[in-house]
FIZATI-388765 format. One line per 2 residues: number of its first residue (from 1); their letters; for each residue z, x, y of N, C-alpha, C. Coordinates in nm, 2 decimals. Each point is the difference from the previous one (the first is absolute). Layout:
N
NUM	A	Z,X,Y,Z,X,Y,Z,X,Y ~ ...;
END
This chain:
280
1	XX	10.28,13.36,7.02,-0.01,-0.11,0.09,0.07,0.04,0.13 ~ -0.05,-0.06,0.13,0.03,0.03,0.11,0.14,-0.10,0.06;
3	XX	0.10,0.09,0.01,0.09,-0.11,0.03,-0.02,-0.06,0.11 ~ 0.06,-0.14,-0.06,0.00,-0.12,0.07,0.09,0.02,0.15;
5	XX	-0.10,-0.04,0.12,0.05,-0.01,0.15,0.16,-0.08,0.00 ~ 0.06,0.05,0.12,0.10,-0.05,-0.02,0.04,-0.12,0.09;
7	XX	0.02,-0.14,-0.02,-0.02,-0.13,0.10,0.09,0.05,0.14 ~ -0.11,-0.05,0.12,0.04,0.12,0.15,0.16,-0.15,0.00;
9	XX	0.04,0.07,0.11,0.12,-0.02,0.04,-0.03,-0.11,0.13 ~ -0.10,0.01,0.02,-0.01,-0.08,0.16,-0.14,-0.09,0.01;
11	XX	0.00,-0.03,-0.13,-0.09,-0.11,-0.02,0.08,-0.14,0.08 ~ -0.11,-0.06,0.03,0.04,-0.10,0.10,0.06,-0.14,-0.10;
13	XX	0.10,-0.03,0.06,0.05,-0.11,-0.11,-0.05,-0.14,0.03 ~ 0.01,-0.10,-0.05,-0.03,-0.14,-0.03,0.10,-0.07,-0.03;
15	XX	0.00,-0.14,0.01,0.10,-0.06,0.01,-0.03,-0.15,-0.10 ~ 0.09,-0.01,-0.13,-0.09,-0.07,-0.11,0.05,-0.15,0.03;
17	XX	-0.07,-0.07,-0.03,0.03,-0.17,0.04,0.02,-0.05,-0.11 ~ -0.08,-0.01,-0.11,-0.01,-0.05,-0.15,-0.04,0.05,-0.10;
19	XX	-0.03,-0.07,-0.13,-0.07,0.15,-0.08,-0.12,0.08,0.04 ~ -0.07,-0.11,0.08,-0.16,0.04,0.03,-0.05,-0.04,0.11;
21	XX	0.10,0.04,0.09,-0.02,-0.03,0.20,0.09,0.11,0.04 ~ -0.13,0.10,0.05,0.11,0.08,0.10,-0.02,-0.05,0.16;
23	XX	0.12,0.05,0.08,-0.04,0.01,0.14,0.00,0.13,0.07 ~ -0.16,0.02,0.02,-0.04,0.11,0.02,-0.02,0.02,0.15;
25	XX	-0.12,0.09,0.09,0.02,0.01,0.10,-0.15,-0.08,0.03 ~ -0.06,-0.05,-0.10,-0.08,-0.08,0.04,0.05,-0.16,-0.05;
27	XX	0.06,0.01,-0.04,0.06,-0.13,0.06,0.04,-0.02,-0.21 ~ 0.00,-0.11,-0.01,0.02,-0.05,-0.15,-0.10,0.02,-0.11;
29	XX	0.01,0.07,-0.09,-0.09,0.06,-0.12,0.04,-0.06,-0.11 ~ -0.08,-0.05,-0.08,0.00,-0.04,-0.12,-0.07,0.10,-0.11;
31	XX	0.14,0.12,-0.08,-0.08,0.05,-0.12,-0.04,-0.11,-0.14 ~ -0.12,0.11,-0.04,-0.06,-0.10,-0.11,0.02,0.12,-0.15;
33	XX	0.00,-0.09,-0.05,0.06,0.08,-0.15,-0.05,-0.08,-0.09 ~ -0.11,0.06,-0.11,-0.08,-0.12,-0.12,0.12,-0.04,-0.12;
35	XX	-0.06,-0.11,0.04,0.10,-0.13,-0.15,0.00,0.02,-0.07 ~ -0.13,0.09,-0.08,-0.05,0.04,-0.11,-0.03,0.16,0.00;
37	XX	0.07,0.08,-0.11,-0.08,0.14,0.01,-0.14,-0.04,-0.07 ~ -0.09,0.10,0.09,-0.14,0.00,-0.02,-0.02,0.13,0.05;
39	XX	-0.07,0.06,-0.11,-0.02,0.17,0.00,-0.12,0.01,0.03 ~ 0.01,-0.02,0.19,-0.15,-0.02,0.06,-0.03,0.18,0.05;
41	XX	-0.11,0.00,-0.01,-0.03,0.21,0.06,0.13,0.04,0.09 ~ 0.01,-0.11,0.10,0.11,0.05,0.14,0.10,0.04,-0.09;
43	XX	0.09,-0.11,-0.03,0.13,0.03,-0.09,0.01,0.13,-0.09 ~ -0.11,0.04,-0.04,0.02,0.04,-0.10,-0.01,0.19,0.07;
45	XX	-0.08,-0.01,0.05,-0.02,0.08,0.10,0.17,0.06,0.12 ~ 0.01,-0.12,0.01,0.12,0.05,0.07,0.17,0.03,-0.08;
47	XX	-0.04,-0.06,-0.14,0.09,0.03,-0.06,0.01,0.13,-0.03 ~ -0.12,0.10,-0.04,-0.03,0.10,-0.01,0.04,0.09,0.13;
49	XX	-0.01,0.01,0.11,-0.04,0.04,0.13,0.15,0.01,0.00 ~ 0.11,-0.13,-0.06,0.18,0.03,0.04,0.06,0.04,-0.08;
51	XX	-0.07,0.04,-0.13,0.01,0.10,-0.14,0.03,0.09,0.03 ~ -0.09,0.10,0.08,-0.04,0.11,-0.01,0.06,0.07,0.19;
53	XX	-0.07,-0.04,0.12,0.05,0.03,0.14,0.10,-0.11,0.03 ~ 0.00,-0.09,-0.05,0.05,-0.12,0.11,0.15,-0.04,-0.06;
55	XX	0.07,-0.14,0.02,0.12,-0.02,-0.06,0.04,-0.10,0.08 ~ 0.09,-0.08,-0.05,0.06,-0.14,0.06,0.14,0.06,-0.04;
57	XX	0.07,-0.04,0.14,0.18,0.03,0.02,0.05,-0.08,0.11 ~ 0.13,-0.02,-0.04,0.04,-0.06,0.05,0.01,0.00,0.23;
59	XX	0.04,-0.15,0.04,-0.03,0.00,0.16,0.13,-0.04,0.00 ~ 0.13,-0.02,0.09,0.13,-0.04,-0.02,0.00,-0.09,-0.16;
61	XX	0.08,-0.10,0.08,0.02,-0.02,-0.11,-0.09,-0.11,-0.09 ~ -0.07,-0.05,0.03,-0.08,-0.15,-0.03,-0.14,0.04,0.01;
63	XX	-0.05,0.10,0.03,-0.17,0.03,0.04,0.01,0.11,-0.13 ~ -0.15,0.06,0.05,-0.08,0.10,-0.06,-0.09,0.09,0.07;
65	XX	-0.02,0.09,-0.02,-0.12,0.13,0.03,-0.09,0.03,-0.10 ~ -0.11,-0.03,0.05,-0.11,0.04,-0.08,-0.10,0.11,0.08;
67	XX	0.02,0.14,-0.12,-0.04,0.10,0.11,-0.12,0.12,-0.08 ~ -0.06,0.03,0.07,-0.06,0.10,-0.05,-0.04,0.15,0.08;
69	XX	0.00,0.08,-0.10,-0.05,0.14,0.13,-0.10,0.08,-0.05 ~ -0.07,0.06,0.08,-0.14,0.10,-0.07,0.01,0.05,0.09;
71	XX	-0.13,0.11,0.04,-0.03,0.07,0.10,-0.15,-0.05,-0.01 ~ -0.05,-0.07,-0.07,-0.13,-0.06,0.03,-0.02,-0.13,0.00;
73	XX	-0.09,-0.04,0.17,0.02,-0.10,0.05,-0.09,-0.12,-0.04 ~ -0.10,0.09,-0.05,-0.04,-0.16,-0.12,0.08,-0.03,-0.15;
75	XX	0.10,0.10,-0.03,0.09,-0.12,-0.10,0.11,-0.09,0.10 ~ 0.02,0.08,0.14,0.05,-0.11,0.05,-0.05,-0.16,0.03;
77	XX	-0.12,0.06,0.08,-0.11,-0.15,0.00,0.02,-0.09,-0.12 ~ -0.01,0.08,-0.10,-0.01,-0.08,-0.14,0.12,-0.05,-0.01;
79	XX	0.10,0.08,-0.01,0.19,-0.12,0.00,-0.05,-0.12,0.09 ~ -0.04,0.02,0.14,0.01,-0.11,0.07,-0.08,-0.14,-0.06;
81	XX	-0.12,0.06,-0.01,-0.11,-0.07,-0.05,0.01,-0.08,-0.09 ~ 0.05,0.04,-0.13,0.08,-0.11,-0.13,0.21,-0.05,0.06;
83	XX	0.03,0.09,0.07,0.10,-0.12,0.00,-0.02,-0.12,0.12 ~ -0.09,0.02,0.06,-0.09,-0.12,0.08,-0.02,-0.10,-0.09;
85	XX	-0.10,0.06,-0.10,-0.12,-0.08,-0.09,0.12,-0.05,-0.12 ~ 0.10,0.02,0.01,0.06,-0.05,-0.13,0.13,-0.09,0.06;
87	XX	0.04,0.03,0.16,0.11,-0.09,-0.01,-0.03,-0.12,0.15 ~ -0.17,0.04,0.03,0.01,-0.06,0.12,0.03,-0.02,0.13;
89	XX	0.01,0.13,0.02,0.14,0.07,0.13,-0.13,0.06,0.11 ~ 0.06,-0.05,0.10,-0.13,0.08,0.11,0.07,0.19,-0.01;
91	XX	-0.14,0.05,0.01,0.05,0.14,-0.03,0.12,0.08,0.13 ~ 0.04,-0.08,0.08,0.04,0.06,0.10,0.13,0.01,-0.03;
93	XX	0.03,-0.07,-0.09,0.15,0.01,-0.06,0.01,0.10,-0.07 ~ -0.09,0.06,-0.04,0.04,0.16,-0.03,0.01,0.13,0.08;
95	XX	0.05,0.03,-0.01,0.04,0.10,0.11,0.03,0.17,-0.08 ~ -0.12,0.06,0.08,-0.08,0.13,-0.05,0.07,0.07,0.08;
97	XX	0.10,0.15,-0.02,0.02,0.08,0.09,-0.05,0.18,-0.07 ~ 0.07,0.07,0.06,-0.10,0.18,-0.09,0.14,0.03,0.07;
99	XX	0.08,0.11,-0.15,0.16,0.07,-0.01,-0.04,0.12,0.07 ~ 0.09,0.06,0.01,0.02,0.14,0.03,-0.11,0.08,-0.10;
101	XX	0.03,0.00,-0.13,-0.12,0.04,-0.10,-0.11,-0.05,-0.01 ~ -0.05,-0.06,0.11,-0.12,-0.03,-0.04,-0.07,-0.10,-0.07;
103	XX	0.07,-0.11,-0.05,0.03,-0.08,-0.12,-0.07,-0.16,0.12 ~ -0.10,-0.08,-0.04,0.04,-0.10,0.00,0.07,-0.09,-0.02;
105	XX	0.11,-0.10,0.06,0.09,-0.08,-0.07,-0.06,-0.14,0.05 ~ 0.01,-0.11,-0.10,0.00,-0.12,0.05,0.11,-0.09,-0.09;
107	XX	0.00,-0.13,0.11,0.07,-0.05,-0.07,0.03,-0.15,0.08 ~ 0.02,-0.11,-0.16,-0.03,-0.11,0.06,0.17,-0.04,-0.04;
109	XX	0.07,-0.12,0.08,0.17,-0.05,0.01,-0.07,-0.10,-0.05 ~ 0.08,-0.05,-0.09,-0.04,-0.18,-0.07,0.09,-0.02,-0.11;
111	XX	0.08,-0.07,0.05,0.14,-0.10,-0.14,-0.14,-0.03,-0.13 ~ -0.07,-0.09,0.04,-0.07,-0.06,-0.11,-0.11,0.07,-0.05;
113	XX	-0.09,0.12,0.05,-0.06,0.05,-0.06,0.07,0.16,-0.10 ~ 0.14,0.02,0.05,0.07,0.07,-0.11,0.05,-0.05,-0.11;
115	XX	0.07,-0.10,0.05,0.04,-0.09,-0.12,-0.08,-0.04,-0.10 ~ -0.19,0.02,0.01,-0.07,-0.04,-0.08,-0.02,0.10,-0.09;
117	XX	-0.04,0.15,0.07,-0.02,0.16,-0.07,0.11,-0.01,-0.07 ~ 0.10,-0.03,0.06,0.13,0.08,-0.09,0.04,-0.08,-0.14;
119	XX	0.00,-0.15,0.04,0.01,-0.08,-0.11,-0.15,-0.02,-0.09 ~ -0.09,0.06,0.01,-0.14,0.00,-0.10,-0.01,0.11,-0.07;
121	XX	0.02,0.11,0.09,-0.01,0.11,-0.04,0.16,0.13,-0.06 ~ 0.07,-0.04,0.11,0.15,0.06,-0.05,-0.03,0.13,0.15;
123	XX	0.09,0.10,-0.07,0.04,0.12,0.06,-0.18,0.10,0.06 ~ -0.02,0.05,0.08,-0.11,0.09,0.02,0.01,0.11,0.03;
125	XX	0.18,0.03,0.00,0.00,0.17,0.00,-0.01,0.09,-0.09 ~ -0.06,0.08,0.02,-0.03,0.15,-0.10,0.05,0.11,-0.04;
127	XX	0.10,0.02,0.13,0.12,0.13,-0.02,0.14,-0.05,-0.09 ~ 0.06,0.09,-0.04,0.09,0.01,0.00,0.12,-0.06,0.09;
129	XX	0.09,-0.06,-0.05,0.16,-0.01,0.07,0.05,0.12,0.05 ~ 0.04,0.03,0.06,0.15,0.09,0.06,0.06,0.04,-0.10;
131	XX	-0.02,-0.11,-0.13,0.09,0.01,-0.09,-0.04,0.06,-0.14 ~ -0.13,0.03,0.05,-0.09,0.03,-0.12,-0.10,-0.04,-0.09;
133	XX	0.06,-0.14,0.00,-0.08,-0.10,-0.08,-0.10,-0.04,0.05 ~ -0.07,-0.06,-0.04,-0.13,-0.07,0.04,-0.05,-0.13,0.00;
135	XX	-0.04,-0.07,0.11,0.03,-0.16,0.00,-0.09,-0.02,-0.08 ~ 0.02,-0.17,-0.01,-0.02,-0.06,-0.13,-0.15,-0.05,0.08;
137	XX	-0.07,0.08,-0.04,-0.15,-0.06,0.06,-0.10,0.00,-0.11 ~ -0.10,-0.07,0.01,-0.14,-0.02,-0.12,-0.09,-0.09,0.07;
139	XX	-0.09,0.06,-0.06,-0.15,-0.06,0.06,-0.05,-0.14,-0.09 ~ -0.02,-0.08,0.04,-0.07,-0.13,-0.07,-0.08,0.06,-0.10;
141	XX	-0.02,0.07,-0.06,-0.14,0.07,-0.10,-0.05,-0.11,-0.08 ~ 0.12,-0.13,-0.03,-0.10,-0.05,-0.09,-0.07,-0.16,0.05;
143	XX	0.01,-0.02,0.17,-0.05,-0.06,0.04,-0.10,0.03,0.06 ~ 0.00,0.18,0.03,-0.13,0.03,0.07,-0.05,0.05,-0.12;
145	XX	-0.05,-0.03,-0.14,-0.06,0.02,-0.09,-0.06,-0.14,-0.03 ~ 0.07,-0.11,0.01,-0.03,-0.10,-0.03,-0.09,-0.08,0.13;
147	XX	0.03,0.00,0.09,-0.08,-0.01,0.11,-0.15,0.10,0.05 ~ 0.02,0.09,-0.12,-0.11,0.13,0.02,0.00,0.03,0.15;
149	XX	0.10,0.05,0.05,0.01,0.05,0.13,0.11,0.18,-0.02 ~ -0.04,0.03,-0.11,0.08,0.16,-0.04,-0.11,0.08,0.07;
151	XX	-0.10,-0.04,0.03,-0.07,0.09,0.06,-0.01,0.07,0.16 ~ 0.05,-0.13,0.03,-0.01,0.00,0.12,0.17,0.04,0.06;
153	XX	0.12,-0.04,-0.06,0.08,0.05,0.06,0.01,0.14,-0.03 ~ -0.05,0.11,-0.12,-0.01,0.08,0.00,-0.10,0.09,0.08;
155	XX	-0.09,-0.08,0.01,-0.08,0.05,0.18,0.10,0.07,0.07 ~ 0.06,-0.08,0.06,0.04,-0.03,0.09,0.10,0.06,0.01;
157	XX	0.12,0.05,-0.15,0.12,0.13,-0.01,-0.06,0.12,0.03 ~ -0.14,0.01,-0.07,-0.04,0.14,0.03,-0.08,0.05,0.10;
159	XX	-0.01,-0.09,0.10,-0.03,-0.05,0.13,0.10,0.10,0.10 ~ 0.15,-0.04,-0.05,0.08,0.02,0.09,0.07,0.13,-0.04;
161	XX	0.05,0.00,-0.14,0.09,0.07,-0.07,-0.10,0.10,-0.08 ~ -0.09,0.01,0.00,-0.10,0.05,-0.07,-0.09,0.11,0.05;
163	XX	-0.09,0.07,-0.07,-0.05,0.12,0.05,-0.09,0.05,-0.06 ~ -0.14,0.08,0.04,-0.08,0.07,-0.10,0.01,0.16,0.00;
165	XX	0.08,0.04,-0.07,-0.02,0.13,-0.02,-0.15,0.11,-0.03 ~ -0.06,0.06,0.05,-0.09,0.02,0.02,-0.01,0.17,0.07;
167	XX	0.01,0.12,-0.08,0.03,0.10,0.07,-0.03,0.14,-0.11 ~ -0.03,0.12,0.09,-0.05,0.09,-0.12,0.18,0.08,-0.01;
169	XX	-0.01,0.05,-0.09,0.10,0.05,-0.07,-0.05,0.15,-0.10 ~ 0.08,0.16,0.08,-0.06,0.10,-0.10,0.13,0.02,-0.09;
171	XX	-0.07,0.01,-0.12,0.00,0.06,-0.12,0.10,0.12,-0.02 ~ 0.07,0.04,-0.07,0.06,0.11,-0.04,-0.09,0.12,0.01;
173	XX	-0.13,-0.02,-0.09,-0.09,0.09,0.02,-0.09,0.04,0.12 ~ -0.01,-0.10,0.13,-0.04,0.01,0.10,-0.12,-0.11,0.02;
175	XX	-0.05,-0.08,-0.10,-0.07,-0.05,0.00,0.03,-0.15,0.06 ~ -0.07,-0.08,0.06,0.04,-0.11,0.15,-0.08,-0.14,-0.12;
177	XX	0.13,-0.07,-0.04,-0.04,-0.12,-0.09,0.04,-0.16,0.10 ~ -0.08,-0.07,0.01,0.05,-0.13,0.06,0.07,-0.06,-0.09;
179	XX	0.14,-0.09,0.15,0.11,-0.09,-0.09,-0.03,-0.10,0.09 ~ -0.02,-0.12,-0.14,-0.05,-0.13,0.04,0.13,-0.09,-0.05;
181	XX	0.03,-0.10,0.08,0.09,-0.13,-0.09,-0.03,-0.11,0.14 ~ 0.08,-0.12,-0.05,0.03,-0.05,0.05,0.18,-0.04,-0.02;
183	XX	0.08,-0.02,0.11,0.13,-0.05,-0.01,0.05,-0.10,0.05 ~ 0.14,-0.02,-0.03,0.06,-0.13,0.05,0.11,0.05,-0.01;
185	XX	0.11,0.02,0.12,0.16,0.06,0.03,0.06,-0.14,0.00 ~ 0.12,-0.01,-0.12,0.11,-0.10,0.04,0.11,0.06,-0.08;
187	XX	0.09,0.01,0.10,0.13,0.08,-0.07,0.07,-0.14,-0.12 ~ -0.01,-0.11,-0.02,0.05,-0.11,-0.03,-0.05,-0.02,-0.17;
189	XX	0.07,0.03,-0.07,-0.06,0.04,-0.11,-0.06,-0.11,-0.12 ~ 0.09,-0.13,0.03,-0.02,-0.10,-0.07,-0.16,-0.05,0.07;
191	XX	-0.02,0.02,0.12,-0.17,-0.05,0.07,-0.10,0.12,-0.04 ~ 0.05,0.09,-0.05,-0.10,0.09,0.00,-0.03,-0.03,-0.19;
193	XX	0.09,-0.05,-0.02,-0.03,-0.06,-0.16,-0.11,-0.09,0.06 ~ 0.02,-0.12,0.06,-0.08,-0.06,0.00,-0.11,0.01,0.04;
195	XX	-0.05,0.09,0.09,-0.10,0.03,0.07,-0.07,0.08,-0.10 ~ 0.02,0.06,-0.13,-0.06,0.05,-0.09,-0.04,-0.14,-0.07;
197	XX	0.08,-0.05,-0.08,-0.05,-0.14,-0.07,-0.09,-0.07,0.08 ~ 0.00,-0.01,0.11,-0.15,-0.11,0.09,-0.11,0.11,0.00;
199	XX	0.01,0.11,0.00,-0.09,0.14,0.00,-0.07,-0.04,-0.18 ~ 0.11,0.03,-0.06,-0.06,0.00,-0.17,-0.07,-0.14,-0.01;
201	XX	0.07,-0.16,0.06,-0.13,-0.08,-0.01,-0.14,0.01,0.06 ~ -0.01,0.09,0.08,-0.16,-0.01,0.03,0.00,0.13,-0.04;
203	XX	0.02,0.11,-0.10,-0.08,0.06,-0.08,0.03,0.11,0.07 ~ 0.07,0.03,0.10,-0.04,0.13,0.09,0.15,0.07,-0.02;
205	XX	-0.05,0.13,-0.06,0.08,0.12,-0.05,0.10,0.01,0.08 ~ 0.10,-0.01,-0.02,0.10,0.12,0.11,0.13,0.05,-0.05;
207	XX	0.05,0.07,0.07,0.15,0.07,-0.09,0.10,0.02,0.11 ~ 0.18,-0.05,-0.07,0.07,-0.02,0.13,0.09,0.09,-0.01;
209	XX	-0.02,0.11,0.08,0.10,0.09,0.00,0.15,0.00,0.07 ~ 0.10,-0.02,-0.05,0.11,-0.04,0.04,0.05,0.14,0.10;
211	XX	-0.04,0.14,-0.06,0.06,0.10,0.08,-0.10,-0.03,0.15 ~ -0.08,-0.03,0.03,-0.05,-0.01,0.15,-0.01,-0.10,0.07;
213	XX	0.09,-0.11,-0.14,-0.07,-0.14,0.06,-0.11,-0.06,0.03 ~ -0.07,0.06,-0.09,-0.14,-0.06,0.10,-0.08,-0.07,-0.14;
215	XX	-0.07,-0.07,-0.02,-0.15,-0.06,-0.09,-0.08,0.06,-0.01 ~ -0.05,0.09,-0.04,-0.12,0.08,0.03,-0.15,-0.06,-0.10;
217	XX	-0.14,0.00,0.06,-0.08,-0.03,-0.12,-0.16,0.12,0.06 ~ 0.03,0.10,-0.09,-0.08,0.07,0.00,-0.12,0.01,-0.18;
219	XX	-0.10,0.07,0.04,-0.08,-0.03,-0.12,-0.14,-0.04,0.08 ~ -0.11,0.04,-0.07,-0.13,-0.08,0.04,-0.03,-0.17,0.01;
221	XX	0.06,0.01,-0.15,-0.03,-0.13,0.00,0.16,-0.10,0.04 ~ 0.13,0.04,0.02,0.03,-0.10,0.08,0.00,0.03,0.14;
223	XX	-0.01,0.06,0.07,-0.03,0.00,0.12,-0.15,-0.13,0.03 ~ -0.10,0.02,-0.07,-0.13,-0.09,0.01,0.08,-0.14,-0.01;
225	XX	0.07,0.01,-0.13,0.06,-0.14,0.02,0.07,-0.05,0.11 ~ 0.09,0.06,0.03,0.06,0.01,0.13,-0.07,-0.09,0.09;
227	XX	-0.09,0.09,0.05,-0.09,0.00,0.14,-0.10,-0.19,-0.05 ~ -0.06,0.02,-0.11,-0.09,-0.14,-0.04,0.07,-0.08,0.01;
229	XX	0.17,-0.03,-0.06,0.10,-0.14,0.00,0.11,-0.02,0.12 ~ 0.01,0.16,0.05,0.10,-0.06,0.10,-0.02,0.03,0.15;
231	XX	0.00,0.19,0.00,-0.08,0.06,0.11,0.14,-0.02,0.12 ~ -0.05,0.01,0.08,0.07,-0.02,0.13,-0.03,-0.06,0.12;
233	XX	0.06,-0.09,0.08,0.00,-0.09,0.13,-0.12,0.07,0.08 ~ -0.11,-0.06,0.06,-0.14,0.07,0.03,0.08,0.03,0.16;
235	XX	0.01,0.09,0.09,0.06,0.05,0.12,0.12,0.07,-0.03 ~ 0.09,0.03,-0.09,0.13,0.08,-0.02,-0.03,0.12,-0.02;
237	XX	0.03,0.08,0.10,-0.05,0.16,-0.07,0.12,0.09,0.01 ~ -0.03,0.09,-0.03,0.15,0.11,-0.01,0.03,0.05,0.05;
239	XX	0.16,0.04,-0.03,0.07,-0.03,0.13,0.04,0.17,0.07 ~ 0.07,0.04,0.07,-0.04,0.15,0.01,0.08,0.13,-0.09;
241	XX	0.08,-0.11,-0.11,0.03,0.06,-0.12,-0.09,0.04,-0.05 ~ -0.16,0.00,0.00,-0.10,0.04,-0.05,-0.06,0.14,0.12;
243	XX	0.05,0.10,-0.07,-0.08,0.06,0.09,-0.14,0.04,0.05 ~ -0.10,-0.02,-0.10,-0.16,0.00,0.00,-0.02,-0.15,0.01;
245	XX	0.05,-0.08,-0.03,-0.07,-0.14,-0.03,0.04,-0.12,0.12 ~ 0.10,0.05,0.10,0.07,-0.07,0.06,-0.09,-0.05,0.13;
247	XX	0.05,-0.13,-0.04,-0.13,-0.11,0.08,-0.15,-0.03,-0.04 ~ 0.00,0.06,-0.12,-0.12,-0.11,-0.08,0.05,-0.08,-0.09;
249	XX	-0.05,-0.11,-0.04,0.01,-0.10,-0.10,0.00,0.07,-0.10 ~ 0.11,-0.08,-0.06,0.02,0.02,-0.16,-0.07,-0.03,-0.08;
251	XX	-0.10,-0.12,0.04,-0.10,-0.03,-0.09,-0.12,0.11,0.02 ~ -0.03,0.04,0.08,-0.09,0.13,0.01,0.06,0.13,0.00;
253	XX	0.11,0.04,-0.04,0.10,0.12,-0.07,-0.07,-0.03,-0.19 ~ 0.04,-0.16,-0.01,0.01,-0.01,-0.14,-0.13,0.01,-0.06;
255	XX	-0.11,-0.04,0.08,-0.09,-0.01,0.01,-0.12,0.17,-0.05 ~ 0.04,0.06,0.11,0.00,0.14,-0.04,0.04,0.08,-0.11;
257	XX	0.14,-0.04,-0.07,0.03,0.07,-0.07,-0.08,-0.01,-0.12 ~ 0.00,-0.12,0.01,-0.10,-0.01,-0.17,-0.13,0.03,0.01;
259	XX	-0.09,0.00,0.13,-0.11,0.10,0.01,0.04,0.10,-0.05 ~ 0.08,0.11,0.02,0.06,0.12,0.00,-0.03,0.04,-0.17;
261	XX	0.00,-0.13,-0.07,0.01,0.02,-0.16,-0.18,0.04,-0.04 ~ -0.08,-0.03,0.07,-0.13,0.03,-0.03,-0.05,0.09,0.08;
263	XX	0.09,0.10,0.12,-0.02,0.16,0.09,0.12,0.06,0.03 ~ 0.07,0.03,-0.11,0.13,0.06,0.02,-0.01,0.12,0.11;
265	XX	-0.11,0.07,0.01,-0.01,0.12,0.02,0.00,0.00,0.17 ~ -0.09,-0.11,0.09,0.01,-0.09,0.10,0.11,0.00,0.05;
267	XX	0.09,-0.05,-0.07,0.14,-0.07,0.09,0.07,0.12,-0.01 ~ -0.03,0.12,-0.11,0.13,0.08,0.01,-0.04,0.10,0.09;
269	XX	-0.13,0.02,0.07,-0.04,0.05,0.07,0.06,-0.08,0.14 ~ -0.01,-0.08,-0.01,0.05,-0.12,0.14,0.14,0.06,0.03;
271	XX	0.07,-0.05,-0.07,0.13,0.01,-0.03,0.08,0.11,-0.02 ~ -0.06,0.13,0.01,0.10,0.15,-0.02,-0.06,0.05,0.11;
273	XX	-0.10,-0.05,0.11,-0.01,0.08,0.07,0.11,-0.07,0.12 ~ 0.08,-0.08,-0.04,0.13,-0.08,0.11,0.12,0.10,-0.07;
275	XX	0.09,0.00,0.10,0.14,0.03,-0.04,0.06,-0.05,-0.02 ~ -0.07,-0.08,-0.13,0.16,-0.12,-0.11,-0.05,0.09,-0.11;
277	XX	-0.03,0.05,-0.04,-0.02,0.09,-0.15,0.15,-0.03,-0.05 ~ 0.04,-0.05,-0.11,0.06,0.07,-0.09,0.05,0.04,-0.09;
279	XX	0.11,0.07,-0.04,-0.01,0.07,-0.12,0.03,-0.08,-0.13 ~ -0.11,0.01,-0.07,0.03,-0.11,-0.16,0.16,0.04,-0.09;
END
């Protein structure tokens, strides 16, 4: 998993009036925060999106930050787009800048729309303490099972945190065999439990390797499963950690690979004549 951006220093401050009136620089804003949880696409969507890049932390002492970072500008679009669509905020209160690395950061200030993430959901960090430990975080699994929306926040993890491995690999003996998987990096070990258990309710194979941290689901048949129940966000493509694949869609990476199962000989011709070869 890609660590989490770190909230900038010179974010512009606000000045809080009540629980749910700021005075901003357009004058008086009223945030909105639902009465009722309702595990509508947005929510659930963006709960995912602050799982995995994003995070809610603290603004002095009475506020909140709600932040996210990528280097691709349609999962930014997409943060903006559901925390619009879910808390009713004109998008201009989010505020998009690009770090030194290259990283999109956004991020929206709001007493009442933290107070709701944090008290519904709890903690959304993924690393480690300073101290070693690891915060006390967990994913709703058995509301987004019961609301039948596991599919979609899992979209949406391997959207961000996610990846198709997809590359030829030679052989001891010299001979050039394609490696196929699909993954999911979360150093956070109690979510990567769970991200298996919402994986094993819709049937799709995978195995959690603790020495890489990562979910891995390779095989014919779960990868198909994969791609038919969950797949990936249609516009997210890879990122330039990919060195052959970097800037096509993941859904047409994923897409290809399982062609690949009915012309192996095709892709490993594709694929060894680049300079990612490597050694099995």
């Amino acid at each position: 998993m890609s660590d989490k951006a770190k909230i900038a220093d010179n974010q512009q401050e606000t000045t809080f009036v009540s629980s749910n009136l700021i005075n901003h620089k357009w004058g008086l804003l009223r945030d909105y925060a639902p009465n009722t949880l309702n595990y509508t696409d947005e929510l659930v969507t963006l709960i995912a999106l602050l799982y995995t890049d994003g995070g809610v932390s603290r603004h002095h002492l009475s506020s909140w930050r709600v932040f996210f970072a990528n280097t691709s500008v349609e999962a930014i679009n997409l943060f903006r787009e559901v925390l619009v669509k879910t808390f009713k905020i004109s998008p201009d209160r989010i505020k998009v800048r690009i770090t030194a690395n290259r990283y999109y950061f956004a991020v929206l200030t709001s007493k009442t729309i933290g107070d709701f993430l944090i008290k519904t959901f709890g903690n959304f960090r993924t690393l480690r303490y300073s101290n070693g430990k690891f915060p006390d975080t967990s994913i709703p699994v058995d509301d987004l099972i019961s609301y039948q929306k596991a599919e979609l926040f899992l979209k949406t993890a391997f959207s961000m945190d996610g990846g198709v491995k997809f590359y030829v690999a030679r052989e001891t003996n010299g001979k050039f065999t394609l490696r196929k998987n699909v993954s999911l990096a979360c150093h956070h070990p109690i979510l990567r439990e769970q991200y298996c258990y919402l994986l094993n309710k819709l049937e799709v194979g995978n195995i959690n390797i603790e020495t890489d941290k990562v979910i891995r689901i390779q095989g014919k048949e779960a990868i198909k499963n994969f791609a038919e129940k969950i797949g990936f966000i249609d516009g997210i493509k890879a990122t330039r950690h990919s060195k052959y694949w970097c800037g096509r869609e993941k859904n047409e990476i994923l897409k290809l690979m399982i062609e690949s199962y009915n012309n192996p000989a095709h892709f490993i011709r594709l694929l060894s004549s680049s300079d990612i070869v490597r050694t099995a």
